[in-house]
C-alpha positions in Angstrom: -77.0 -69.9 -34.3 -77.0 -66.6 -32.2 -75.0 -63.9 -34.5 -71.6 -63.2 -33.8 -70.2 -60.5 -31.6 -69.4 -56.8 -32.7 -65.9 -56.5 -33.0 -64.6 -54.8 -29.5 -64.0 -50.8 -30.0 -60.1 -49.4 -30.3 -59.6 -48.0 -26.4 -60.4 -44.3 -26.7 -57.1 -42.2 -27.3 -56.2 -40.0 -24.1 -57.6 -36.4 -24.6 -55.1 -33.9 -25.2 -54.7 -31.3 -23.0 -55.6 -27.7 -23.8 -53.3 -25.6 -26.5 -50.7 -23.8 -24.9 -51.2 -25.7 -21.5 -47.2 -26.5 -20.0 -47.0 -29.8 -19.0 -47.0 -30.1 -15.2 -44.1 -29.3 -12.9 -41.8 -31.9 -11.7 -42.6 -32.4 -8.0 -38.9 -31.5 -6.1 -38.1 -32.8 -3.0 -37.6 -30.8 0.4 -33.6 -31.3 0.4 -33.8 -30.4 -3.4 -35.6 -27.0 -2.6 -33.3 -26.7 0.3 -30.6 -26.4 -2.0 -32.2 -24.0 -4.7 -32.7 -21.7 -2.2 -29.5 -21.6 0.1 -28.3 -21.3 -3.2 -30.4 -18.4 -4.4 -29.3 -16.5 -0.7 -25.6 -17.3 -2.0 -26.7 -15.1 -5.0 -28.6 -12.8 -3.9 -25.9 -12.3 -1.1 -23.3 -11.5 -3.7 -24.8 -8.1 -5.3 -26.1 -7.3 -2.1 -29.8 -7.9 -2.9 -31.1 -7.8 0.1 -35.1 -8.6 -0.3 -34.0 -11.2 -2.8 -31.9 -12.5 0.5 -34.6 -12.3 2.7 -37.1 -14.0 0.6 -34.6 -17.2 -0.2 -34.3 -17.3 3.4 -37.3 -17.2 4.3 -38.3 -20.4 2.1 -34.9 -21.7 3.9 -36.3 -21.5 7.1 -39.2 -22.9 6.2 -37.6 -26.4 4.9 -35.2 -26.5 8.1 -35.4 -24.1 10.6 -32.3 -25.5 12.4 -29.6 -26.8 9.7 -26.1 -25.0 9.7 -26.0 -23.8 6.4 -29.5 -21.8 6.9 -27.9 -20.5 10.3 -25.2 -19.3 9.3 -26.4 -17.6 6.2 -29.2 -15.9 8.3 -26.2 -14.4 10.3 -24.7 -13.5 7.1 -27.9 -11.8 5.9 -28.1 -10.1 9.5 -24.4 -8.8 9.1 -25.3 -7.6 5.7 -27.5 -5.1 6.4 -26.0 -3.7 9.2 -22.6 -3.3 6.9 -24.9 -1.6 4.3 -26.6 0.8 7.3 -25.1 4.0 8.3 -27.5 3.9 11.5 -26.0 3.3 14.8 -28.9 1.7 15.8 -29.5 -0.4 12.7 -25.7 -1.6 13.3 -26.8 -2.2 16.7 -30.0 -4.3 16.3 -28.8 -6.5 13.0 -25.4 -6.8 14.2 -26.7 -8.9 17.3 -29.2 -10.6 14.9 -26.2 -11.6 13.3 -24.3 -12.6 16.2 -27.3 -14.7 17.5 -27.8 -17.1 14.7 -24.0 -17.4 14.8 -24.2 -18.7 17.9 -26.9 -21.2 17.0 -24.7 -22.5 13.8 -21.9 -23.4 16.1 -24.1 -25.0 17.9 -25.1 -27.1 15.4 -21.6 -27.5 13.8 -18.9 -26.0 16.2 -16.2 -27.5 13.9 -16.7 -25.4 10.8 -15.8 -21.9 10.9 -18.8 -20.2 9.6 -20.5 -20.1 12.6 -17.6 -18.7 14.3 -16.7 -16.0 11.4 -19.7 -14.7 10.7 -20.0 -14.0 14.6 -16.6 -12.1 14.5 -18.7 -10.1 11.6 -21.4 -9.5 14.1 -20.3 -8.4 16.8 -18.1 -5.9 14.5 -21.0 -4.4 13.5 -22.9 -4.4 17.0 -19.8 -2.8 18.4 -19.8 0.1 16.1 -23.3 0.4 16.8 -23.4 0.1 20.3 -20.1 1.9 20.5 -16.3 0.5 21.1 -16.3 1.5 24.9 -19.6 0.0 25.6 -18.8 -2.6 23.8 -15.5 -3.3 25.8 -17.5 -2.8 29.2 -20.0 -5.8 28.1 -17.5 -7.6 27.8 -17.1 -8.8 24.4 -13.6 -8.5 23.9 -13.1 -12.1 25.2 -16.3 -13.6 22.8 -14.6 -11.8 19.9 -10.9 -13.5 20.9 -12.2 -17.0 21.2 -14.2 -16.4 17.9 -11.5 -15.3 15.5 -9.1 -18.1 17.5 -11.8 -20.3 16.6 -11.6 -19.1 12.6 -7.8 -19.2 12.5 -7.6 -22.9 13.9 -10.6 -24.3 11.9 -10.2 -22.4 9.0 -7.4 -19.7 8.5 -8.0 -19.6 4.9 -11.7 -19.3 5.2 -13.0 -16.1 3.6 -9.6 -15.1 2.3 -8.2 -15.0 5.9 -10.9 -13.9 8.0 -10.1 -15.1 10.9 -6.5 -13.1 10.4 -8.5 -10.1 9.1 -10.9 -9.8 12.1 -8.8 -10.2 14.5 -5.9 -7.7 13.3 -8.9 -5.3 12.6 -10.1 -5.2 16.5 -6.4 -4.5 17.4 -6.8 -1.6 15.2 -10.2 -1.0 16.7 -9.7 -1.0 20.3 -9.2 2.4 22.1 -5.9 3.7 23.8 -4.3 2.0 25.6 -5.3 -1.6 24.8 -4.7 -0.6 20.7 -1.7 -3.0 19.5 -0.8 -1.7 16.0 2.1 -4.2 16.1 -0.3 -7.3 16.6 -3.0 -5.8 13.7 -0.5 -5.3 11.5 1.2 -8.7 12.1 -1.7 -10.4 12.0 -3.2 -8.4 8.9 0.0 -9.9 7.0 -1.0 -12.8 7.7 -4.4 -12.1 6.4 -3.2 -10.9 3.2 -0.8 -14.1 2.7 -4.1 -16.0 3.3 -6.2 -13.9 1.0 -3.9 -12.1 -1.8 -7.1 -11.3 -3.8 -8.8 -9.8 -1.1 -9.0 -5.9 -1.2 -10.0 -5.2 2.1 -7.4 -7.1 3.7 -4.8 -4.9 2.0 -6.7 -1.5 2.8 -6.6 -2.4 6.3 -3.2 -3.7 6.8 -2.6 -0.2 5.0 -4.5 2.0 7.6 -2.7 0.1 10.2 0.6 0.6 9.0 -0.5 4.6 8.6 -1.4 4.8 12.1 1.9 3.5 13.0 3.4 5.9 10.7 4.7 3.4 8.1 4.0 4.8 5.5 6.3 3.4 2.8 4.8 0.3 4.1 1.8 1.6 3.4 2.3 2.7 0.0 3.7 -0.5 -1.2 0.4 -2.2 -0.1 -2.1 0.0 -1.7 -0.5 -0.4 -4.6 -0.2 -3.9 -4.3 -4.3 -3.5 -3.6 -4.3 -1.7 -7.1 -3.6 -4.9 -8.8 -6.3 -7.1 -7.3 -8.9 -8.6 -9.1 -12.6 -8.3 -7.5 -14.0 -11.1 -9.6 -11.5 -13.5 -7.4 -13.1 -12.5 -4.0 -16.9 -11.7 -2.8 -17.2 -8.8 -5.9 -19.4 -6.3 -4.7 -16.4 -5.9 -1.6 -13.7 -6.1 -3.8 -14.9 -3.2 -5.8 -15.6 -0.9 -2.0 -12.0 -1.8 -0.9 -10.3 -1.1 -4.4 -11.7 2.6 -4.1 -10.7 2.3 -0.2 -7.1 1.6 -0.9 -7.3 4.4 -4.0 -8.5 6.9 -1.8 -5.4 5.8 0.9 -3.1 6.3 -1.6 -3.7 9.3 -3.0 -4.0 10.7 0.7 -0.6 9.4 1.2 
């Protein structure tokens, strides 16, 4: 009789990777990495870290060039540094950047009011750039009106009553004789009902009410202001339009 078979070998045991090797990455979708980096902007965004912006949005882009959320934080980004610029012409050029991709997030979702806020931000910032007068002569007055209307009707509690706030700002803005002081400081009331944690809503209700000559008015509202808490609102603002109304009242 032939001899019997060898008794088959145990399978070999899976090698073990290297010492100190990390165990491979969990592959993360496109809408996951989407999220974690609109996200990221959303940080970034709050202490004003500009790059770290620009680099979330970038890797934004690259997932979905034309979704709203990307959009409109582009025009956010955009308005960002032109608020942070002292340069006309940096106003100027990122301001419009900003206004641009506000335009193209209404586009793609004319029902929310980002789109339509962050353009009121925009074209604030162009407009100083540019200058008020020129600004007027373009004819932007009427873009800015149907934006903020837009804000106010979609959203009038959207960014602590921006829609309010932009629009009684540009009343305060706009050079003899179209100026209303009545209308800003109505509608920056309004604004401050909407948003009571919101500095800059009370610091510019306040230099409204002092250009009318108001100033009891005045006084009770920065000190109102002096009670705000910054960590309720966008922070980094907060802090700017606490000193803002500070500096108003002492000036008093």
């Amino acid at each position: 009789a032939p001899p019997a078979a060898p008794p088959a070998a145990p399978p070999a045991a899976p090698a073990n990777p290297p010492a100190g090797t990390p165990p491979a990455a969990p592959v993360v979708d496109a809408a996951t990495q989407l999220k974690m980096a609109l996200a990221a902007s959303d940080k970034a965004y709050a202490s004003r870290k500009i790059a770290a912006d620009t680099v979330a949005l970038q890797q934004a882009v690259a997932l979905a060039p034309k979704d709203f959320g990307v959009l409109w934080r582009l025009s956010r980004h955009h308005f960002s540094k032109a608020d942070a610029s002292r340069s006309d012409s940096v106003k100027e050029r990122e301001g419009k950047l900003s206004w641009d991709y506000a335009d193209k997030a209404i586009a793609a979702n004319p029902k929310h009011p980002a789109g339509h806020y962050w353009a009121t931000a925009g074209i604030g910032e162009f407009s100083t750039g540019a200058g008020t007068i020129s600004a007027i002569r373009m004819g932007i007055e009427g873009r800015f009106k149907t934006y903020a209307n837009a804000v106010m009707a979609l959203g009038p509690n959207y960014e602590h009553g921006g829609g309010y706030r932009a629009m009684g700002r540009f009343y305060f803005k706009l050079p003899w004789p179209k100026r209303d002081l009545g209308k800003s400081i109505a509608l920056l009331r309004k604004a401050v009902k909407s948003g009571p944690q919101k500095a800059r809503n009370y610091a510019w209700l306040a230099e409204s009410l002092i250009k009318e000559g108001e100033k009891k008015q005045a006084q009770e509202v920065l000190t109102a202001c002096a009670t705000v808490n910054p960590r309720r609102e966008d922070y980094r603002d907060g802090v700017k339009f606490k000193r803002v109304c500070a500096k108003l009242l002492k000036d008093l």
